[in-house]
N, C-alpha and C positions, 0 to 999 in steps of 0.2 A: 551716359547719364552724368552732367555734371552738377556739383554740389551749388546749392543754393548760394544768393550774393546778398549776405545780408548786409553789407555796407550801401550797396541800391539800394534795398530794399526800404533800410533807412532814412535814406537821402531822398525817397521817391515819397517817404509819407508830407510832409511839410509842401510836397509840390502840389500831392492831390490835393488836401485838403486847403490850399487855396482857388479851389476850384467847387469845395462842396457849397456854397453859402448861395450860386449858382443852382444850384440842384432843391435846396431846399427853398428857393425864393418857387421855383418853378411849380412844386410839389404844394406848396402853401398857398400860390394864387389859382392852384386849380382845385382845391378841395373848396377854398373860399366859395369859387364863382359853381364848383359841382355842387356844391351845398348849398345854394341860394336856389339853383336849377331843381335838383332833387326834390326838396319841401316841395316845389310849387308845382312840378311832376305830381309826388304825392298827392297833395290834396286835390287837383284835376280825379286823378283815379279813385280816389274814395267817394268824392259828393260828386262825379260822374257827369260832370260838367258836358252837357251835349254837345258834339263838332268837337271838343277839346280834348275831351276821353279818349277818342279813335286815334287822336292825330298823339298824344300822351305814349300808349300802345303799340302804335308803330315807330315812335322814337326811340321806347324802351327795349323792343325787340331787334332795331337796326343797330344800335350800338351794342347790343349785350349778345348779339348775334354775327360779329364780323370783329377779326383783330386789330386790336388798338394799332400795331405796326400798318396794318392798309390804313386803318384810318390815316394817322399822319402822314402818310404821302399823299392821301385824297386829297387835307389839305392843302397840302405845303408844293405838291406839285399837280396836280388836278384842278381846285378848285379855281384857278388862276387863269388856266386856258377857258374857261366857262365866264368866272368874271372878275376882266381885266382889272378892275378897282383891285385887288387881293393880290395882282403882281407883288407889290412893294410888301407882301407878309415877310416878317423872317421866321427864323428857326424856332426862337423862343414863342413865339406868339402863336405858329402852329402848333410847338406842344402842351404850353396850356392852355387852347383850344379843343384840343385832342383830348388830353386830360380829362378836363371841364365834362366834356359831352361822354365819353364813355364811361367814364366812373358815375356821373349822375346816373346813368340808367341805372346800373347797379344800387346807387343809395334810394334812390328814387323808389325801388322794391320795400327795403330795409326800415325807409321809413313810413311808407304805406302799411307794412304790418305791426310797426310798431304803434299807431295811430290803430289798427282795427283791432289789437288788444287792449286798447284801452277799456277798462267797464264801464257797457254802456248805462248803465244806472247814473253816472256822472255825469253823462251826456244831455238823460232825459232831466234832470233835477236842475241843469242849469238853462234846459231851455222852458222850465216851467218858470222859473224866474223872473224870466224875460230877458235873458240872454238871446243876441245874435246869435247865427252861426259863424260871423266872424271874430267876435268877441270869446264864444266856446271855442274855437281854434287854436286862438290867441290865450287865450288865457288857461283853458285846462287841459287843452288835449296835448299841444303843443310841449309842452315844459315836461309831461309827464313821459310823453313817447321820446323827450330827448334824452330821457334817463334810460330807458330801454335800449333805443338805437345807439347808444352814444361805445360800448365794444364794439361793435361793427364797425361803425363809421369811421372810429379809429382805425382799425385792420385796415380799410379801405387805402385810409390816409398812409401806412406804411407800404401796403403796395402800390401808391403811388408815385410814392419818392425813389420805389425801383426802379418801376415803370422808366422814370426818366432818364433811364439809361440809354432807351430807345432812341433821345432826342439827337444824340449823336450822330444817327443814319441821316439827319435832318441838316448836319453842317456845326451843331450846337457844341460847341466848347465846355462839356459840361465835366461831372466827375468820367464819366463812361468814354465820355470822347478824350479827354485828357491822357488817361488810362491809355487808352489808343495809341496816340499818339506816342508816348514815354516809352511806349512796349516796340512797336512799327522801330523807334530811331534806335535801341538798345539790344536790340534781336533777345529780349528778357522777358516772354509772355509770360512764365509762370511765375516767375516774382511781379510780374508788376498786375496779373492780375488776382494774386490771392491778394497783394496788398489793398488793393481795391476793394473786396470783398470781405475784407476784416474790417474796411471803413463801412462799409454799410450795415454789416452784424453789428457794430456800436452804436452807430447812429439808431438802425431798426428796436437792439434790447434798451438805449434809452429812453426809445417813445413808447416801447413794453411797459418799462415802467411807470412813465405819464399815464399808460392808458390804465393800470391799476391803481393809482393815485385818483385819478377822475372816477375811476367806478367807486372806490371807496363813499370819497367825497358825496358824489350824486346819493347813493343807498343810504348814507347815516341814519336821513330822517323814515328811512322804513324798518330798520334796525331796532330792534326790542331788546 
């Protein structure tokens, strides 16, 4: 058992973390694009949109029923031999692809229940009005369910940013593949990957704390 090298261990922080801004660009363009994907999941499943529904369904259950790691080799090495155009994918772009598509199923749930708690007495008073149903989406259900959904979605968003540690298997130069690497040339697995995982315990309890800032904020005006 030999004694820990915290002079590495040191010298190794400053290396990862030019590599985190990679990780969270990654993590940020796939909750963006899972969160655009999701809503529109959702509202498919709630107003039951016929042909759209099934196919909604069966996306929800393919992604939330098969792990994220096969997904990204589906992409990044499978879907290439099928069609040739996606040769030229890289690493990045199959993982927030990957991303994208299996965390939306997950939100995609999250925010579907968070829209059928809305009270529907809200629902029926604005379409006595003469509200759309797209106007009621947009305007009352929407805004309300993203007060509800919005801890989760957050949770979401931090095991996302894990998640891309994965991308590493992909060729991805990221926090996880860096890690790799610094550990592989230094024969130093356990310094270099507790250091690693001290960087994502802070990065994770600062978006903890964003995420009770946001809940705050959202509640005030139901706050008595």
């Amino acid at each position: 058992m030999h004694a820990l090298d915290f002079d590495y261990m040191l010298g190794l922080v400053p290396i990862l973390l030019g590599y985190l801004p990679l990780t969270l660009e990654m993590a940020a363009a796939g909750m963006a694009c899972a969160l655009v994907l999701a809503c529109l999941l959702a509202v498919i499943r709630v107003t039951r949109v016929p042909g759209l529904n099934a196919f909604a369904l069966l996306f929800i259950s393919f992604f939330r029923g098969t792990p994220l790691l096969v997904q990204l080799f589906l992409f990044y090495y499978g879907l290439p031999q099928v069609l040739t155009f996606l040769v030229a994918i890289n690493g990045i772009t199959a993982t927030i692809l990957g991303l994208t598509l299996h965390f939306s199923a997950y939100m995609a749930e999250s925010i579907r229940a968070a829209i059928v708690g809305i009270d529907r007495s809200q629902t029926e008073a604005a379409l006595s009005i003469g509200m759309t149903r797209a106007q009621l989406m947009r305007r009352i259900v929407l805004p309300q369910a993203t007060r509800i959904a919005t801890p989760t979605l957050m949770n979401y968003f931090i095991d996302m940013i894990k998640s891309t540690s994965l991308a590493f298997t992909l060729g991805v130069t990221e926090l996880m593949g860096a890690t790799q690497k610094e550990a592989a040339g230094s024969f130093l697995y356990f310094e270099a990957f507790l250091v690693v995982a001290v960087i994502y315990w802070i990065v994770v309890e600062a978006l903890s704390w964003v995420q009770k800032w946001l809940e705050q904020r959202l509640n005030r005006a139901y706050q008595r």
